[in-house]
N, C-alpha and C positions, 0 to 999 in steps of 0.2 A: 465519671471515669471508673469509680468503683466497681459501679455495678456491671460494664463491661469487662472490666478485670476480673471478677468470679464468675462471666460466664464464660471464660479463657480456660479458669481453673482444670486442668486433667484431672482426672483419676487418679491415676499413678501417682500420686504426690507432690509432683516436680511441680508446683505452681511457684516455684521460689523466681522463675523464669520471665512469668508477667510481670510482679510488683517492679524485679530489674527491669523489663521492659518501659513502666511507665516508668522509671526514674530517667531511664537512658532518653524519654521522648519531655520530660524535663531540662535533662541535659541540652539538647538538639534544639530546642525551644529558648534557650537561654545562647546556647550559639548562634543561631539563627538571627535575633533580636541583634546582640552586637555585632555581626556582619553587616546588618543591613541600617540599624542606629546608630552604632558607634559607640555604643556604651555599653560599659562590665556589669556584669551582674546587680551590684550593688545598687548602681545609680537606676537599671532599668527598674529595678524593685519599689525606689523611692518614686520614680517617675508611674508607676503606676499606678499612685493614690494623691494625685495631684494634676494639676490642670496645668499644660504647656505654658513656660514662659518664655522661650530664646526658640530659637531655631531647633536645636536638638530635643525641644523637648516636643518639638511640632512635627518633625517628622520620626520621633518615634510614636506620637502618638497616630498619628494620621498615615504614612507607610509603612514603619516598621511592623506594628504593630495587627494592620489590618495584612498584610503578606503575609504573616505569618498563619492569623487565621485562616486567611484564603487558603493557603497551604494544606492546615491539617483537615478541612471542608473538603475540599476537592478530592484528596490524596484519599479520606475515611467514602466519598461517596464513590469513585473509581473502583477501590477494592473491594468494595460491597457486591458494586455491578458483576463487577469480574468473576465472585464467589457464586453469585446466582444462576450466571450465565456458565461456570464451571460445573454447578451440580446438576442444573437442568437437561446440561448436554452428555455427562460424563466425560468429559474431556476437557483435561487440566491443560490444553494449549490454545483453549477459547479465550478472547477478555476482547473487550471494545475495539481493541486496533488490531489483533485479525480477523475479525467477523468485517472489516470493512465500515464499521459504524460512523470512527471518526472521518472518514471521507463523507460517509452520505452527510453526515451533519456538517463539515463544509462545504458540500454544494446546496446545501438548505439555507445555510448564513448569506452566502452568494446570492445565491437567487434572491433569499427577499430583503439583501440588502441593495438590488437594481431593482427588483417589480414592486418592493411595497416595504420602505424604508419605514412609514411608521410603524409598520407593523413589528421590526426588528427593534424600533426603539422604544417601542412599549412591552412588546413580549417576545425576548431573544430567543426564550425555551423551545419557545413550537416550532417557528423553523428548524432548528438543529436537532428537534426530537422527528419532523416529520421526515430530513432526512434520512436521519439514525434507523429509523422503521422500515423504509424503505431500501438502504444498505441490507437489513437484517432479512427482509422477503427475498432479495433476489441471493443474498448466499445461502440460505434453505434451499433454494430452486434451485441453484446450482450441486448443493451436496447430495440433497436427497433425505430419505430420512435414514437409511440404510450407511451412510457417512458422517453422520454426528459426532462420532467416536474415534477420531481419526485424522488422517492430514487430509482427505476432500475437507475437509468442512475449513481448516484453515487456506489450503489453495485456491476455494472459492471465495473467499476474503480477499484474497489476493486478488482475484481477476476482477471482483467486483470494485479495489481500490482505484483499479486503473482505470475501469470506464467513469467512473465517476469524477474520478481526480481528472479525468479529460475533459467532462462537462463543466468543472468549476473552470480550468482553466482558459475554456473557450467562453465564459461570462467574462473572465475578469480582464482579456485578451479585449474584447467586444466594449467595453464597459469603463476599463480604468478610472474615469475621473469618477466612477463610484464605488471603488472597489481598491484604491492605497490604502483604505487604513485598515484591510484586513492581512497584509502581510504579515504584521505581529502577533495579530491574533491564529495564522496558520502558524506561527512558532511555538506557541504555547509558551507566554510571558505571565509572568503573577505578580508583577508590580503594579503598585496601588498607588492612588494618591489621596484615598478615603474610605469614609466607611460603608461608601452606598451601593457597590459589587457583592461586597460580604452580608450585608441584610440583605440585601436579593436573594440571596444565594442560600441563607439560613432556611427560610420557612419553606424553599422549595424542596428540603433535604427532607420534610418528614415524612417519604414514601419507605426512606432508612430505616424509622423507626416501626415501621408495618409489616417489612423486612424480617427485621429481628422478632416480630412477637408472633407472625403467619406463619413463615415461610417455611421453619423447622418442618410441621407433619407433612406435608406434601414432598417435601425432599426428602425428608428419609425413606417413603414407602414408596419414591420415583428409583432408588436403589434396585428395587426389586424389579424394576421392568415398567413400562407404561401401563401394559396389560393388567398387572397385577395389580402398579398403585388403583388403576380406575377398578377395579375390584376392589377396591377396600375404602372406595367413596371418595376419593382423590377425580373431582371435577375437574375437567380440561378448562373449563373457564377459569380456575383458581390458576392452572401452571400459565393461561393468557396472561393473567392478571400478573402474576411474578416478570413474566416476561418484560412486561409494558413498563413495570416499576425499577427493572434494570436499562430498561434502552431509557427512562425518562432520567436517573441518577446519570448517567453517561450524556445525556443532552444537556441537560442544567449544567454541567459541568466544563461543557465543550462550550458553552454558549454564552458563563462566565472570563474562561482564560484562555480558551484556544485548545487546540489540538495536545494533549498532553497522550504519552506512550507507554505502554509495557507498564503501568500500576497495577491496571487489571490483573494482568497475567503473573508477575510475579508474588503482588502480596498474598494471592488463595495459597500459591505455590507456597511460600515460606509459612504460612499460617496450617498446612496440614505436615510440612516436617518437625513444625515445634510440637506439634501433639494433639491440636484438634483436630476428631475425628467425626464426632455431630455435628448434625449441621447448623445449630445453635453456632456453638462454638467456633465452627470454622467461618461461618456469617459475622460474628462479631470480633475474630480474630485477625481476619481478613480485612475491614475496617481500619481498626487500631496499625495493622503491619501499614497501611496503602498512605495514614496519614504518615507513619515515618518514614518510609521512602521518599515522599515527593515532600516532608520539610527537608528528609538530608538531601535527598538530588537540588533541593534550591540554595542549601546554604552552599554547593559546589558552585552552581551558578553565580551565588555574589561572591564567591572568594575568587573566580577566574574575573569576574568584571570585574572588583577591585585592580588583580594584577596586571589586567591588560590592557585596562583603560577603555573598555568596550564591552558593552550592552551583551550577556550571553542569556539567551529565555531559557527557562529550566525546560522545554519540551526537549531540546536536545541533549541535555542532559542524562534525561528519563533516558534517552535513545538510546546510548554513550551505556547506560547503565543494562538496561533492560534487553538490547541484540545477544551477549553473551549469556545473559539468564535464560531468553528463549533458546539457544541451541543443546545449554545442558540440563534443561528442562524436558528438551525434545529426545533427547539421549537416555532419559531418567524415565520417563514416560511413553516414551512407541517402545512394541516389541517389538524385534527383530526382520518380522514379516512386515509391519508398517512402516520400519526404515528401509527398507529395501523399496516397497513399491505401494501403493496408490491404486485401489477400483476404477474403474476407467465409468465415464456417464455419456459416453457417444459412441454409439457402434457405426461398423463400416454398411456401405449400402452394398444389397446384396446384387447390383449389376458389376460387372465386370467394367472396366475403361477399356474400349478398346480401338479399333484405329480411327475409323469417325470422328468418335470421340478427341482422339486428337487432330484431326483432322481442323472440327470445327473452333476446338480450341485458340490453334496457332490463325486461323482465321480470323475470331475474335478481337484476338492481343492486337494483330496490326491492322485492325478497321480503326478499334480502342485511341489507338498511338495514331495514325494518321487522323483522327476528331480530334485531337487533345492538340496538336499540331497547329491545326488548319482551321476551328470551328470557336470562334469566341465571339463575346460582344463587345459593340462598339459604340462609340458617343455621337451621334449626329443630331446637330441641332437643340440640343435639350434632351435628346430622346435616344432609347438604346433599341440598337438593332443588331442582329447575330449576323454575323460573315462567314462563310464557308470559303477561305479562297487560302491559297499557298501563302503564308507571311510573307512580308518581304526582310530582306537581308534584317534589318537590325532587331524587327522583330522573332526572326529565324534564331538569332543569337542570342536570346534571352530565354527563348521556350526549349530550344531541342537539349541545353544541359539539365533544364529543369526536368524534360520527359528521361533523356538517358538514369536521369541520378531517380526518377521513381521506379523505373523499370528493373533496375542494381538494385535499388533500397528493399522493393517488393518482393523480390527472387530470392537474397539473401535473407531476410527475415523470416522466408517462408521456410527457406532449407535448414534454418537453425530452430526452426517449429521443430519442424520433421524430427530432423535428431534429436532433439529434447525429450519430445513425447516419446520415440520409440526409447531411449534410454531410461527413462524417469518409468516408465508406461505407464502414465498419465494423460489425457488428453485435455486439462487444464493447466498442464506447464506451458511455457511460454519463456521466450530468452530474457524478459523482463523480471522474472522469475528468480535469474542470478543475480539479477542486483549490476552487471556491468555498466548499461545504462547509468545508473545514477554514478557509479564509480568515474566514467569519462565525461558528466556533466559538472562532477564538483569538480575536477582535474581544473577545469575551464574556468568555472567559478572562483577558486580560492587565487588563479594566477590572475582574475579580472579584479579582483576586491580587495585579496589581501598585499600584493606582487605591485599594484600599477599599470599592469598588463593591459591594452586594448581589449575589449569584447572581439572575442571570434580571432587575434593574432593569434598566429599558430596554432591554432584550434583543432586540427587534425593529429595533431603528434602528441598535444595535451591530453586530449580524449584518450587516443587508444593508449599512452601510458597508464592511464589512468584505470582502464578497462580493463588492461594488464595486470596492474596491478592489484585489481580486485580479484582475480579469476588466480591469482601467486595466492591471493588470501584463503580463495575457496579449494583451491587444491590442498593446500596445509591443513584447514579444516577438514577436507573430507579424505585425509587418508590414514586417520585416525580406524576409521569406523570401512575400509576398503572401497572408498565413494559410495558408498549406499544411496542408493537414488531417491529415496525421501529426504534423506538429514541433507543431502547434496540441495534441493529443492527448500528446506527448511534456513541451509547455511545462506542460501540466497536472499531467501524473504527478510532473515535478521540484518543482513549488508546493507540491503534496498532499503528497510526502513530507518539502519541509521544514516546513512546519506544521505538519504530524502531532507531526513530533520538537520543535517547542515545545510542542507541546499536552503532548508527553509531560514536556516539563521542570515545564509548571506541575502534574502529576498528582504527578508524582515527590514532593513535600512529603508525601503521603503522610495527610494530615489526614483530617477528618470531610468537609469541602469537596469534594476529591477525588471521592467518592461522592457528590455530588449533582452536581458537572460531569460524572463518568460518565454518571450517568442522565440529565441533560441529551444528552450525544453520542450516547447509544444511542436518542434519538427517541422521549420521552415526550410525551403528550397530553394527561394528565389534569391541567397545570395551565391550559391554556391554556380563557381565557375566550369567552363569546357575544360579542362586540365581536371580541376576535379571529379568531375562527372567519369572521364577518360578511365584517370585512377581507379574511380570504384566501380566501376566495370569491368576492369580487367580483373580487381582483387577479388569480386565476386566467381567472375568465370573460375580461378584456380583453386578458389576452397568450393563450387562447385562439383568440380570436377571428380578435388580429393572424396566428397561426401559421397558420387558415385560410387568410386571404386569403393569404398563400404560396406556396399550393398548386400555383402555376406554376414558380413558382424551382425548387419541389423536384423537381418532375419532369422538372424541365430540368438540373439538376444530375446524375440519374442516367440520362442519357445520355453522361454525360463533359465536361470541361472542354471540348475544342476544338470538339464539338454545341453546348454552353451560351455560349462564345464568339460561335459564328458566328449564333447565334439572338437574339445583341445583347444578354447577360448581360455585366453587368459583373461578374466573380466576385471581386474583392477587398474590393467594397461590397455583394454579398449575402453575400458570409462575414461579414462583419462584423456587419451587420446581425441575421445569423442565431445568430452567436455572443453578441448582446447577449439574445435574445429565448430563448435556454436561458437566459443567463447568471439574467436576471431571473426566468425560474421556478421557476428553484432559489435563487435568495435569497429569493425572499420564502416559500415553503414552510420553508427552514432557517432566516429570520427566526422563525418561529413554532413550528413542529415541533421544530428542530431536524433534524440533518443524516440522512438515510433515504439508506441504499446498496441496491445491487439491486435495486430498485421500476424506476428508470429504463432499463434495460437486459433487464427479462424481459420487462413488458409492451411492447416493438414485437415484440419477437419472438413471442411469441404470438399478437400481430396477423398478425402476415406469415404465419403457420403454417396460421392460422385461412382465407390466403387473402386480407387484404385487402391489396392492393398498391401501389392507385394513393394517394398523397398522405393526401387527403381522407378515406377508407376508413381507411388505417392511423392516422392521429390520433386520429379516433373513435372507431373501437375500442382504441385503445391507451389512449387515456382511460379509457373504460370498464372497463377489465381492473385498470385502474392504481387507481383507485377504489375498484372492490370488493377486489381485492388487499389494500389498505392499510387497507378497512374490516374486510376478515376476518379482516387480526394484529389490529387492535385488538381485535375482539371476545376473540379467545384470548385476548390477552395477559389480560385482564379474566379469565376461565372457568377458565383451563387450571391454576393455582395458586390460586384462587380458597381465601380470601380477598387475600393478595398479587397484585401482577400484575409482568407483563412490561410494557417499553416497546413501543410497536406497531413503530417504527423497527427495534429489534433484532431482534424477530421477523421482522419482513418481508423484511428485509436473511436471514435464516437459511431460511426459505419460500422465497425466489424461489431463491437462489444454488444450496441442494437441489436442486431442478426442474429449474433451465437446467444442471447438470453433468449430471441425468439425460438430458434434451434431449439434449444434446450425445454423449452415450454413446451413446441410441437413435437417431440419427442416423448416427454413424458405425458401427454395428452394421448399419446398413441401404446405406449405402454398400457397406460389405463383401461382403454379401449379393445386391447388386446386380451386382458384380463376378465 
């Protein structure tokens, strides 16, 4: 610990700051212990140089003892990761959970915890590194390399969270009786019952130590530009290598406790306002801060399970901690120009949309809706055959709420695309983006688990409160700053991934429950009624309508602020405005549906592709696309495992997310090309 301590030392003389530092991670380590043993100072001192006799002295030596290690392991290999992946990118708002890592490394867990269970119980690492790697390929693809620097590189994180977090949840949907015992490990719990997690864990850490003795010259001459470092003998193979030895510190780590948050990202952050500025220094400083963070965010953890008589995992803790660091992180670090807006990675197609075009459109929709009606399979004899014929009555009444509520669901998600992207101008926003979603699924959550409440009673009034009252959060957040449409998109991501991580606390119990709030969040239909369906039909028609009349704002808005200014836009009262009229279409869809990811984010794009540009143009089509989209998971989900089905939500969310990374591949294929 010394020798990480002098290489903390500044310049400037103030080192009087680390030796406080390790006393204070003595201090923490000695609280920590009697939180979780039960025993003062004294006695754990004695108990240290003795061999258990009673109970307390077995689980200090065997839990308390080994949690705490695991703690400052974890916490020193996170903020390493974080510091690596901060310098390589230049951008102090990268770390493991926006880059999308810890999603790919839980759908890595997943998968070969159903296909190849030995393989997870002899070597955890490489599933959750092979998905980690693959998290890390597809948000490169989606930022670019001209967005490294910036919030594309975190809002592709974000879009990549969602399709993946879709894939796990359609294994674990699919899979259950293999797949309970990972709901504590997606909370990120660091309770032990021995020592054989933490020797795992120890010798897989010394890529840390390779870290600290390599990485210095390649990172300070990557300062100067790519260009330049590879001019002055700075091999791409060496920054691969850095790369690999941060997604693999992030997988070992993910693959010991679980999905743990915001380490990465805050410990580089606090490690370069205490004073390092080498990247020695800021590698090893970074380290040292990530272990105390996530012992103090655990010793939170046991002092709220002591008081409340109930299991809290430090992941959500980390969450609890780490969403307000990222937004005055975000405030601290984008200028002005990157809180306002976002490079756009998908341009418009240069045909026009014109009456044809919709002609064959609305054609479509109701061929689309009349197959999804009429055309299913059926069980005869053993054997399945498809029926093309009018249902009869009771069949009638079971599919046409299911078709009305995707045809609502699709239209509206699509039109609160529309608005986002032309507000944010971003074409990687999406309404999942604000975080309402998880805001009306915990509504639902906290009154099912903690309340006594039925699953799904009053479930539509829970949600949109709840949605509500996320969107009360994100307005007070963003009018600090006059809604700036990036920190607005930032206020989002940090809401969505602390709620995420309660939703994961109330999953974590682990029960029968569990699996029907699952299939609730993955955006099933089939319970929802003709009354309801009725509802969100008509509540979509009226905030369509309102998003029509709009149609000036928004194409006043993408001329740029200081055009939208001088044209006598007041833009801190149509952001607001604008952000109420997403807000609302996505609550009352996730009042009913439940929460649909990727719906809202493929179809404008599609639209724009298609050609339609101006305002008006791209709503309606974007509706339309959005509609049939969400009509044609549900039909699969109905078909494709037949007699079982899929949620349409999780399929749609896995359909669109597919597509738009293909997009984006044959797009940048043709750039190149162009070139």
């Amino acid at each position: 610990m010394s020798a990480v301590i002098t290489l903390l030392l500044p310049a400037t003389g103030r080192g009087w700051r680390y030796p406080l530092a390790l006393c204070g991670l003595l201090g923490l380590l000695s609280l920590h212990l009697w939180l979780d043993g039960g025993l003062p100072p004294a006695a754990q001192w004695a108990q240290l140089w003795q061999a258990p006799v009673d109970f307390n002295g077995l689980q200090f030596h065997y839990a308390a003892l080994p949690r705490a290690a695991m703690a400052l392991l974890v916490g020193a290999a996170l903020g390493l990761s974080g510091s690596v992946l901060q310098q390589l990118t230049g951008n102090r708002l990268v770390s493991p959970m926006t880059l999308g890592l810890s999603a790919g490394a839980w759908l890595g867990v997943v998968l070969a915890s159903i296909c190849l269970p030995g393989v997870l119980a002899l070597h955890p690492a490489w599933p959750a590194l092979g998905g980690a790697m693959l998290a890390l390929g597809l948000v490169l693809l989606l930022a670019g390399p001209q967005g490294l620097n910036g919030l594309p590189l975190v809002l592709g994180g974000m879009a990549v969270n969602l399709l993946l977090g879709a894939l796990a949840t359609a294994l674990v949907l699919l899979h259950d009786q293999y797949a309970r015992n990972l709901f504590v490990w997606g909370a990120g719990d660091l309770a032990q019952i021995d020592w054989q997690w933490t020797l795992w864990l120890l010798p897989r850490l010394s890529p840390a130590l390779l870290l600290l003795w390599l990485a210095p010259r390649p990172l300070s001459l990557l300062r100067l530009g790519l260009a330049a470092a590879r001019g002055r003998g700075v091999a791409v193979s060496s920054i691969l290598l850095l790369l690999l030895a941060a997604l693999w510190l992030s997988a070992v780590s993910v693959a010991a406790v679980g999905l743990i948050g915001f380490i990465g990202l805050v410990a580089p952050n606090l490690a370069s306002l205490l004073g390092a500025r080498q990247p020695r220094a800021q590698l090893a400083a970074s380290a040292v801060l990530g272990a105390l963070c996530l012992l103090g965010s655990d010793c939170l953890a046991l002092a709220f399970s002591q008081w409340a008589g109930d299991s809290l995992p430090s992941g959500a803790v980390t969450a609890l901690l780490g969403a307000p660091a990222l937004l005055w992180l975000a405030r601290r670090n984008l200028r002005p120009a990157q809180q306002a807006a976002a490079p756009s990675s998908v341009v418009a197609g240069q045909r026009r949309w014109g009456r044809g075009g919709w002609l064959l459109a609305v054609s479509l929709l109701v061929l689309l809706t009349l197959l999804s009606v009429c055309l299913s399979p059926m069980a005869d004899g053993g054997q399945l055959r498809w029926v093309l014929a009018w249902p009869e009555p009771l069949l009638w009444s079971l599919r046409w709420p299911r078709s009305l509520v995707a045809l609502s669901a699709g239209a509206g998600l699509a039109l609160a695309g529309v608005l986002l992207q032309r507000l944010l101008r971003n074409p990687l926003a999406s309404p999942d983006l604000l975080g309402l979603s998880a805001g009306g699924s915990l509504a639902l959550l906290l009154a099912s688990s903690w309340l006594g409440q039925p699953l799904l009673q009053g479930g539509p009034l829970l949600v949109l409160a709840g949605s509500l009252l996320v969107l009360g959060l994100l307005l007070w957040l963003g009018r600090r700053h006059g809604y700036a449409a990036g920190m607005m998109a930032l206020s989002g991501i940090a809401l969505a991934a602390l709620l995420d991580a309660l939703v994961q606390v109330v999953l974590a119990k682990g029960t029968a429950d569990s699996f029907a709030v699952l299939g609730w969040l993955a955006g099933s239909s089939y319970r929802v009624s003709g009354a309801q369906a009725l509802w969100l039909s008509l509540a979509v028609l009226v905030l369509g309508m309102t998003a029509l009349a709009a149609q000036r704002v928004l194409a006043l808005l993408a001329t740029g602020d200081g055009v939208a200014q001088g044209r006598g836009l007041m833009l801190e009262r149509v952001r607001l405005g604008l952000l109420l009229l997403v807000a609302l279409l996505t609550a009352v869809v996730t009042a009913v549906l439940g929460p649909v990811a990727f719906l809202g984010l493929l179809a404008p794009h599609i639209a724009a592709l298609l050609g339609a540009r101006r305002p008006v143009a791209q709503l309606l089509l974007a509706a339309l696309l959005g509609a049939a989209l969400l009509l044609l998971a549900d039909w699969l989900g109905r078909v494709l495992i037949y007699p079982r089905q899929l949620p349409l939500g999780m399929l749609a969310s896995v359909l669109c997310g597919g597509y738009f990374l293909l997009l984006l591949c044959w797009q940048r294929l043709r750039r190149g090309g162009g070139r």
